[in-house]
C-alpha positions as CSV (number, residue, x, y, z in Angstrom):
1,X,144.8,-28.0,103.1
2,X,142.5,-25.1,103.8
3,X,140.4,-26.8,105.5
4,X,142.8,-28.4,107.9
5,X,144.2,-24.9,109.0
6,X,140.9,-23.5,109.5
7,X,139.9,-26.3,111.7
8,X,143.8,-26.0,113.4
9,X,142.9,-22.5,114.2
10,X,139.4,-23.4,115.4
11,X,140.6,-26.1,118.1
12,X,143.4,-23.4,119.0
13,X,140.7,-20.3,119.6
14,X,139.0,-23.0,121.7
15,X,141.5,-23.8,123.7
16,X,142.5,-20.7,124.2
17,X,138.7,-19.6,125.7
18,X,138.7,-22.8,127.7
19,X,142.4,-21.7,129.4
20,X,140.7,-17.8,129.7
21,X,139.5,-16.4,132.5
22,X,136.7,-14.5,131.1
23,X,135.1,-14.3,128.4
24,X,132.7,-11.5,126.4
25,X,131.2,-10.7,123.8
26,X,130.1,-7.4,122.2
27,X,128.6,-5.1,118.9
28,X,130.5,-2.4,117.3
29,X,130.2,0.3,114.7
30,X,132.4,3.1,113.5
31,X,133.5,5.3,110.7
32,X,136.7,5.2,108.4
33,X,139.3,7.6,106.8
34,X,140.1,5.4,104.0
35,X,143.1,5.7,101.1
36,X,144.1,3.5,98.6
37,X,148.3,3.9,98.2
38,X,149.1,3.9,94.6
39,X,150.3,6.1,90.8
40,X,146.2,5.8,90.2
41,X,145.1,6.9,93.4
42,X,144.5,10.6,95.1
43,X,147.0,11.4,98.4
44,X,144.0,11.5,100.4
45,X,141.4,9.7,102.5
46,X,138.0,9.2,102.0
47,X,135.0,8.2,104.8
48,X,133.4,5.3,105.0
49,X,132.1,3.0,107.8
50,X,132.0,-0.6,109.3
51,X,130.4,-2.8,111.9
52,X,130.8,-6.2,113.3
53,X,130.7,-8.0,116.7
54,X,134.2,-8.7,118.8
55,X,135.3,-11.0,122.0
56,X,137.4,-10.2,124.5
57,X,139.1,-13.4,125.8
58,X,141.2,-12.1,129.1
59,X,144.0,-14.7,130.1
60,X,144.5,-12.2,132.9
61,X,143.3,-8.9,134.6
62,X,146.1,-7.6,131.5
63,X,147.0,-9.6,128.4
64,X,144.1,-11.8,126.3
65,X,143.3,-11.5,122.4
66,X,140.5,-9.7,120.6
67,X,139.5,-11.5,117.4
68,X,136.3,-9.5,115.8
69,X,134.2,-9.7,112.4
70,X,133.3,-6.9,110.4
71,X,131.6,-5.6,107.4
72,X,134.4,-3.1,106.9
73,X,134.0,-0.4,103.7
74,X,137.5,0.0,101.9
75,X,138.1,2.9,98.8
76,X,139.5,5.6,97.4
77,X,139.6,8.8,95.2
78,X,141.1,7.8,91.4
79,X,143.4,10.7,89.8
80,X,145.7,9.5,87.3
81,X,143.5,6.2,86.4
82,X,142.3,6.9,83.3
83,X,145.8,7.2,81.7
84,X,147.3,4.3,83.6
85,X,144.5,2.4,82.4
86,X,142.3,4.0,79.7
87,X,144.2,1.8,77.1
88,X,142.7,-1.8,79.1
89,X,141.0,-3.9,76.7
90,X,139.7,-6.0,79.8
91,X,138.3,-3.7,82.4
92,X,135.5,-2.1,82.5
93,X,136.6,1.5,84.1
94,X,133.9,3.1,84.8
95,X,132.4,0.0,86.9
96,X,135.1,0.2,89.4
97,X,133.8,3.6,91.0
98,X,130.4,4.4,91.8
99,X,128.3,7.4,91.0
100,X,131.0,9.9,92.7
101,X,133.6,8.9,91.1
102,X,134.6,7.2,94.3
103,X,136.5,3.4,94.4
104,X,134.7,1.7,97.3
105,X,134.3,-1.7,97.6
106,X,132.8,-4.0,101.1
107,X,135.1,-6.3,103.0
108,X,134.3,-9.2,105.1
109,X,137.3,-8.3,107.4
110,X,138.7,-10.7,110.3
111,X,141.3,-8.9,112.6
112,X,142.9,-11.5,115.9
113,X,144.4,-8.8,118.1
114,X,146.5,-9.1,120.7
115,X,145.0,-7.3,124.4
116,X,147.1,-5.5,126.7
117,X,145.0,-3.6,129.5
118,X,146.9,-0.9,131.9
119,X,146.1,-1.2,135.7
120,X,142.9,-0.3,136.4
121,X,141.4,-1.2,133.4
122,X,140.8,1.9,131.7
123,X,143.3,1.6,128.7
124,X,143.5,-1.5,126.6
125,X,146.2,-1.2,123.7
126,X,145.7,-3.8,120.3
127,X,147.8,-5.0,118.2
128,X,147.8,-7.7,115.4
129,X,147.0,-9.1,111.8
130,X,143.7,-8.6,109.7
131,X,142.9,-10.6,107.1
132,X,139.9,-9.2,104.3
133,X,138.3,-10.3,101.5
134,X,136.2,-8.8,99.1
135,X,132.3,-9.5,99.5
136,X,130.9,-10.5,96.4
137,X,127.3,-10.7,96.2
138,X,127.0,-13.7,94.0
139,X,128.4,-15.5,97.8
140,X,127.4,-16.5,101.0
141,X,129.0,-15.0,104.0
142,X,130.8,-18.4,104.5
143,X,132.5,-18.5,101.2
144,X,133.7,-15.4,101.2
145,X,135.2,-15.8,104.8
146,X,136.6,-19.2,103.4
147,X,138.5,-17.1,100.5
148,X,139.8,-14.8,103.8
149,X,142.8,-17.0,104.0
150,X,143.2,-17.4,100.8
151,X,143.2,-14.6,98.1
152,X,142.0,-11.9,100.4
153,X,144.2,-8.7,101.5
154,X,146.3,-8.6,104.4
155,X,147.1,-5.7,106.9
156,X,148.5,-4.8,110.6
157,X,146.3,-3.3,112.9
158,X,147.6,-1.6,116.5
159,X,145.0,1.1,118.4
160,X,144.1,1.9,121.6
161,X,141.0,1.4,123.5
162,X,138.9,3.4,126.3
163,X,137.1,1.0,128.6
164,X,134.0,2.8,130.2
165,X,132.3,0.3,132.1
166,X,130.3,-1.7,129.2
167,X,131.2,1.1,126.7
168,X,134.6,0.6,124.3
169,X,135.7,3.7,122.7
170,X,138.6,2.7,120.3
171,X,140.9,4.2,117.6
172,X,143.1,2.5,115.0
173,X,145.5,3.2,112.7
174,X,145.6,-0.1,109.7
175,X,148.2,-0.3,107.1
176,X,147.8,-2.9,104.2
177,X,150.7,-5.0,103.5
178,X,149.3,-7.0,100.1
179,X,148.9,-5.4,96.5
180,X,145.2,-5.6,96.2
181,X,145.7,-4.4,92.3
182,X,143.7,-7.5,90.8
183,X,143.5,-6.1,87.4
184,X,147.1,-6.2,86.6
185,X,151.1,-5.1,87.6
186,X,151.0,-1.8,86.4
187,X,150.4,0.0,89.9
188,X,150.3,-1.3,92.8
189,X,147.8,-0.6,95.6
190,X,148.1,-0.7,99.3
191,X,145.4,0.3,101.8
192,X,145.5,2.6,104.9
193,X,142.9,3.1,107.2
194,X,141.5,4.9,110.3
195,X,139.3,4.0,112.1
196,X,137.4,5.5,115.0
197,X,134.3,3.9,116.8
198,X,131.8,2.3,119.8
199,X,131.5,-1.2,120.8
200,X,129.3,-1.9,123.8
201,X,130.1,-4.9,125.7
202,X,127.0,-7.5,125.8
């Protein structure tokens, strides 16, 4: 069943470029202010990065869509963990953060936006889904954008763009709307993120 609604949405994003009346391609990279929503977590955010390539598919000189790729970092700061979960019998604790005590974990992440450019073209304003999953390094890039539809975290993404000449200054504001807890029920976790970066226009 997978398979048939990746191939729906594949014939739909082709039809969709054929219908557009341009259509580009660029690079992007950036930084993040990352926090993790939960009883386990610290109220604050926490920097990381990502990078990925985007398209611009214009329908007109103002509406198109914006799906991108990215290697996108996600994490957080623990403060109450160890006594929401010190008693686990399954989990490993200390694995889950790395050497700074910091919960950060890489996520294939797949945003389709929806373009809206002010007159002129200076401005374009995004808005859509993003759909993430957890790279593991036991799998190829393919199988873990396969498991994006799948078991993979799920968030709303709206930002505005600057649009200087071949140069894309953006900002972002996503909010996770999936508990990405996997170890149990206990506390449940919900991502925010902001996001501030460069794309260049190939």
């Amino acid at each position: 069943m997978k398979y048939l609604f990746c191939l729906l949405v594949a014939g739909t994003s082709l039809i969709q470029v054929a219908q557009a009346q341009s259509f580009k391609l660029g690079v992007k990279v950036g930084g993040n202010m990352n926090k993790i929503q939960g009883q386990s977590f610290n109220d604050g955010f926490k920097f990381a990065y990502h990078a990925g390539a985007f398209a611009e598919i214009n329908f007109n000189k103002k509406w198109g869509i914006q799906p991108e790729l990215l290697w996108n970092q996600m994490g957080g700061v623990p403060s109450d963990f160890q006594s929401v979960y010190g008693t686990a019998t399954n989990v490993n604790i200390s694995s889950l953060f790395n050497r700074d005590n910091v919960f950060k974990l890489d996520y294939l992440s797949i945003p389709i936006l929806l373009r809206y450019t002010t007159v002129g073209g200076l401005f374009t304003f995004n808005v859509g889904p993003q759909f993430g999953v957890v790279l593991q390094q036991d799998k190829t890039l393919l199988q873990n954008g396969q498991d994006a539809f799948t078991g993979g975290d799920f968030s709303m993404v709206t930002g505005l763009q600057l649009n200087l000449l071949m140069l894309r200054i953006y900002g972002r504001y996503n909010i996770g709307l999936k508990n990405i807890n996997n170890i149990d029920q206990r506390d449940k976790w919900t991502s925010q993120q902001l996001q501030v970066g460069l794309g260049i226009k190939l």
